[in-house]
N, C-alpha and C positions, 0 to 999 in steps of 0.2 A: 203356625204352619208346621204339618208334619209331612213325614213321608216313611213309608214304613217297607220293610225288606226281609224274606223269612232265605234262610241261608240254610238247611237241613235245620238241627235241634237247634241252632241259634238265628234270634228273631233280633232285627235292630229298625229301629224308628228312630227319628231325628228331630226336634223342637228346636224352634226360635220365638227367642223374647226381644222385647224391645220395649227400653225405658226411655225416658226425656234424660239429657248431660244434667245430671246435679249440680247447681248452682255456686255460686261462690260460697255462700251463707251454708248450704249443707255440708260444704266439703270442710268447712272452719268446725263443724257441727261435728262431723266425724273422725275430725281429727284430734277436738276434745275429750271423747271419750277414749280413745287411741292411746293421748298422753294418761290418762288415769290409769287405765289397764299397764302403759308401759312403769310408772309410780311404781305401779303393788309389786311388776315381775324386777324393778330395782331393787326395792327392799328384798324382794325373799330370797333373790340370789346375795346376800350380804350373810344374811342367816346360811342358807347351802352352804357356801367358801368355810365361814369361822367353825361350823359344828362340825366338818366336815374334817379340818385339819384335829379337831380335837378328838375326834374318832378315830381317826387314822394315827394319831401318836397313840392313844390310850392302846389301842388293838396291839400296835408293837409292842410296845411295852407289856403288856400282858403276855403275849407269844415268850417276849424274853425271858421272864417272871418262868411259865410255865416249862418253858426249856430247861432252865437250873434247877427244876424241882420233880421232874418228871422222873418215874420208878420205873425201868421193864420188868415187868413180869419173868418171873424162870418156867411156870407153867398157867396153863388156862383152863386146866382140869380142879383146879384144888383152890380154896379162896383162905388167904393168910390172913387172919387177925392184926397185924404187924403192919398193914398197908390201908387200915381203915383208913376213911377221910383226907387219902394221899390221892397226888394225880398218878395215872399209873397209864400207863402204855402195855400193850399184846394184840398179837394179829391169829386169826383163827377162821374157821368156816360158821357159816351161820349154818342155826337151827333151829327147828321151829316143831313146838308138841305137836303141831295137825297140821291135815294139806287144808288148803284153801279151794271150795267146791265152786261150782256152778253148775245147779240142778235142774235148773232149765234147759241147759245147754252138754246138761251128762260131762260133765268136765271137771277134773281137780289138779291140782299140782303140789307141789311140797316148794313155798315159795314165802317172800316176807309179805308181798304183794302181788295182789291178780288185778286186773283191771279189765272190766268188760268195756268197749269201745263200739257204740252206736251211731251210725251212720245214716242219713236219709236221700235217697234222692230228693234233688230241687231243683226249683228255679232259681237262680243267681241273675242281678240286675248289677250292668258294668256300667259309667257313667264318666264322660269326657267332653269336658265345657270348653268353651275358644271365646273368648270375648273381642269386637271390633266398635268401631265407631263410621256409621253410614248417615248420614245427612243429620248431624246434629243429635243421632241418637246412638244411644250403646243399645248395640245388640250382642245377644248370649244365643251361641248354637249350641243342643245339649245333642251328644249322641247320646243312645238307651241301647245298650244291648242285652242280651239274655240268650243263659244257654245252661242246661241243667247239668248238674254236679253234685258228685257226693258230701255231705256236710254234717259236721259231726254237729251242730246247733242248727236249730229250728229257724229257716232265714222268714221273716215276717211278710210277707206279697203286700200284704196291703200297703209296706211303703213303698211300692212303685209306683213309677212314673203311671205305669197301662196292667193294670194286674188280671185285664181281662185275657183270658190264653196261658196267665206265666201264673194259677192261684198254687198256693202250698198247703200241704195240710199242717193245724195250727200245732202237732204235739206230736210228740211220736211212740208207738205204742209199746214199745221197748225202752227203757233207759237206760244209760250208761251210772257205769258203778265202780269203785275199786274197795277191794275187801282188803284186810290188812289184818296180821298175824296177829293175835293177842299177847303170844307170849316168843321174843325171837332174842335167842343167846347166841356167844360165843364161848363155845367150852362150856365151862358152869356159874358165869356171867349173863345176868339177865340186861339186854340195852333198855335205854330209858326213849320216852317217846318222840325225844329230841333228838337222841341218835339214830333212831329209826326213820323217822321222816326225812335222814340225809339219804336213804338207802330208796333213792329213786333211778338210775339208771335200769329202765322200765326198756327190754325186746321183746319182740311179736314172737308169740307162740305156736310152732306152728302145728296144723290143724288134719294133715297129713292122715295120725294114724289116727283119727275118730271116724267115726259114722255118724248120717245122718240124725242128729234128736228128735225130727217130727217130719210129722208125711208132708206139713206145710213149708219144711225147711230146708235150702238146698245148700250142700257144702260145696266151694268152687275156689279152690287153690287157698288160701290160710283164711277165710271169710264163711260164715253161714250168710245165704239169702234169704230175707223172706221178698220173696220172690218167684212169679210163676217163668218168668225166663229172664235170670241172672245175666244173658247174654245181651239182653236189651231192654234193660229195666226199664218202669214207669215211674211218672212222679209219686211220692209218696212210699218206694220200695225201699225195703232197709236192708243191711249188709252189717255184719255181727265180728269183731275180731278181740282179738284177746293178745293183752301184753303181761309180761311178768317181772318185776325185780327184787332181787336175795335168792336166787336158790339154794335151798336150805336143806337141801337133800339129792342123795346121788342118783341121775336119770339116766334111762337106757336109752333115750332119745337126747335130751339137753345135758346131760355129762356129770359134774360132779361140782359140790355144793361152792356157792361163792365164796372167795376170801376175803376178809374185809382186814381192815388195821383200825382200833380206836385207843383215841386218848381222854380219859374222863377222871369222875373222881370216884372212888371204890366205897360204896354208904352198903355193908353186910355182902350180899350176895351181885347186888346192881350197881351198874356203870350211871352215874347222872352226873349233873352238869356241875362244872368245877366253879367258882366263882374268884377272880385275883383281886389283889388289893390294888390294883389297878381300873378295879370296878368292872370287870367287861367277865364273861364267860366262855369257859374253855369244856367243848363237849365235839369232837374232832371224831371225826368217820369217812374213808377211803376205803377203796375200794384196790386189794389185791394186800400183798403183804410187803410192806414199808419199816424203813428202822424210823428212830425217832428225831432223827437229825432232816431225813426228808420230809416227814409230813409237815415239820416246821419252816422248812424252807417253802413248800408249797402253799402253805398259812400265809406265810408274810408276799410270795409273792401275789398271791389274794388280795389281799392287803393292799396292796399297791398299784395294783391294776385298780380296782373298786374307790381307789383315793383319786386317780388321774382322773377315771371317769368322771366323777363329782367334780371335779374342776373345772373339768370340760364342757359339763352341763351350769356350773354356776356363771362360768367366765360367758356362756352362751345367752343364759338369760338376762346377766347384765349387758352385754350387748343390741338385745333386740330391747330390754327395757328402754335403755339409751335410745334407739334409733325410734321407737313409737312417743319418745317426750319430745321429741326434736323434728318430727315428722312436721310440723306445723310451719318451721318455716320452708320448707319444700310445699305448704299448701299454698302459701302467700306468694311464690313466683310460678306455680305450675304452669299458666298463660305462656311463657316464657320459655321456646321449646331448646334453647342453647344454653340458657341460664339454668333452668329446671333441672337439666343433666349435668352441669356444674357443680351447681348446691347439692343435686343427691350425690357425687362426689367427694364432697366435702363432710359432708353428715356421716356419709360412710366410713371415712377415713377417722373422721372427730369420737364416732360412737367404739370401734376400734382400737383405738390409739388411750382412750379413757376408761375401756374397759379390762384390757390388759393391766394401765396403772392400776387402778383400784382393788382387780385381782388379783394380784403381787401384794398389793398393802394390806387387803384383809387376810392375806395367807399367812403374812409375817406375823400380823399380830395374833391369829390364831398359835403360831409357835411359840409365840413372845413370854408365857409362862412356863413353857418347856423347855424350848433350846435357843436363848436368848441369841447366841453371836448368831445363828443360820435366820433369825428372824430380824437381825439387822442388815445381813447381807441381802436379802432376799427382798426388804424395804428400800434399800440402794438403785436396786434393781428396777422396780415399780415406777422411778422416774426414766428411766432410761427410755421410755416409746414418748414422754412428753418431750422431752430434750430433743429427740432426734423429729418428730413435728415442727418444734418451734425451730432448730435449724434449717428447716425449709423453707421456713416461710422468708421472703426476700426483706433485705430490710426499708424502711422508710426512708422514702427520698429526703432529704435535706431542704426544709424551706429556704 
């Protein structure tokens, strides 16, 4: 059953499905493969939590390392023999031997990176399911909407629901591209390609003082159209803009070259990546000018953000692992519409309560070759959400 509704550029129709109630035997059926899936996301969050705490010490430890051994530089004009194969700190303006062009578009800048950014009108399909149960069967109502929009990827029409009215074309005749400096210093410091691809805080360029590139091409606020009226484009119309980051030369429009701050290791003339005997790698690049006490404070708080997160997602997928092994027996009383809410109750609190413990004990041990007492305190801990469960639970009555 449909029903269809055009709204100006947005078009929606509405489907309904209906299947027969799955049986007891399929829903035991799909809640064995549930438990397998939930298996593998148990193990892998075991692996996430342990590598995770071992990454996260070795990273400090490293920052530490590289703090007690870091050189500043006196200048960034001059390279000292004296500082070979040292980690060395200086902050300076980037540069770069050439601008970076776009000849199609009559456009260059003096920049570490340009980035052409292609856009295409499209059709976009939105989609919003409701599931009920009407005489013994489930039914699914799918809204379909559709409403066109600019897209920097080609959206595929054939996988709509109704692609007749909403088709796209398959490719777009422009492509997006970013060019990148071959050669970009600080002072008379060449960076290495690992400090350079940190030098992405990428702004829209704007497009102001250029002229049109072609008869076919209209410029309309920081965008080329190809397009015959940019004001109310057609499917298939493109819209052209351009971003830049490092500038590496002084603009009479965008101002004067970027600052940057790096910590690397000094190999002849080039800044590349330090290596500690902590095993981890030190090749560090900010943006503006930093002493060396701050960029390592913003290291470590890195660090530690990036630690939590991993926790957060490990402590998550051992959670959902738990709740998809244990699904099953909420299959075996589902009939059971007081009991059913009960036991998912319980599974919840059990899958929770188990996954906290366990995540406290694989953190500890993860510490447990590094910093023994906080990996026994932190194992202390780990029983602490079974303890307070099992004080809940009421005790047995006395035969």
């Amino acid at each position: 059953f449909q029903q269809f509704s055009d709204t100006g550029s947005r078009k929606e129709h509405v489907k309904i499905t209906s299947e027969s109630k799955p049986g007891f035997l399929e829903r035991l059926s799909e809640t064995s493969g549930g438990m397998l899936m939930g298996l593998v996301t148990f193990l892998l969050s075991f692996y996430l939590l342990f590598t995770n705490e071992g990454r996260a010490l070795r990273t400090a430890r490293s920052l530490d390392e590289g703090l007690s051994l870091v050189i500043p530089l006196d200048s960034i004009h001059s390279v000292s023999q004296q500082n070979e194969g040292r980690l060395v700190h200086l902050a300076g303006a980037l540069s770069t031997s050439k601008p970076l062009f776009d000849p199609s578009y009559g456009l260059s800048i003096q920049a570490v990176k340009l980035k052409r950014n292609v856009e295409m009108y499209q059709w976009v399909e939105y989609e919003e399911s409701t599931e009920y149960e009407e005489n013994g069967e489930i039914k699914k109502e799918t809204k379909y909407s559709y409403n066109t929009e600019w897209k920097s990827e080609v959206v595929n029409s054939r996988n709509f629901d109704r692609e007749i009215g909403h088709k796209n074309p398959s490719a777009m005749a422009v492509e997006s591209f970013t060019a990148v400096s071959p050669n970009v210093q600080v002072g008379s410091f060449v960076l290495s390609k690992g400090l350079v691809d940190k030098i992405d805080d990428f702004k829209q360029l704007s497009l102001s003082n250029l002229e049109d590139p072609h008869a076919d091409v209209t410029r309309g606020g920081d965008y080329f159209y190809h397009s015959e009226n940019p004001r109310r484009p057609e499917v298939g119309d493109l819209r052209v803009s351009f971003f830049y980051a490092g500038l590496s030369g002084d603009d009479p429009h965008l101002g004067s070259a970027d600052k940057v701050t790096v910590i690397a290791r000094q190999r002849g003339d080039q800044l590349v990546a330090y290596h500690t005997q902590s095993g981890d790698v030190l090749q560090i690049l900010y943006p503006g000018d930093l002493s060396v006490e701050e960029v390592f404070q913003k290291e470590h708080e890195s660090n530690t953000m990036k630690t939590w997160a991993l926790r957060a997602a490990g402590w998550l997928a051992m959670f959902v692992g738990i709740s998809l092994m244990t699904r099953i027996f909420y299959t075996l009383v589902d009939w059971f519409p007081v009991v059913r809410d009960l036991v998912n109750i319980g599974l919840k609190a059990f899958a929770f309560c188990v996954a906290s413990s366990l995540s406290l004990l694989t953190i500890s041990i993860g510490w447990l070759f590094y910093r023994p007492l906080w990996a026994l305190l932190i194992g202390l801990l780990s029983v602490v959400p079974i303890v307070v469960a099992k004080s809940r639970v009421p005790p047995k009555k006395q035969q």
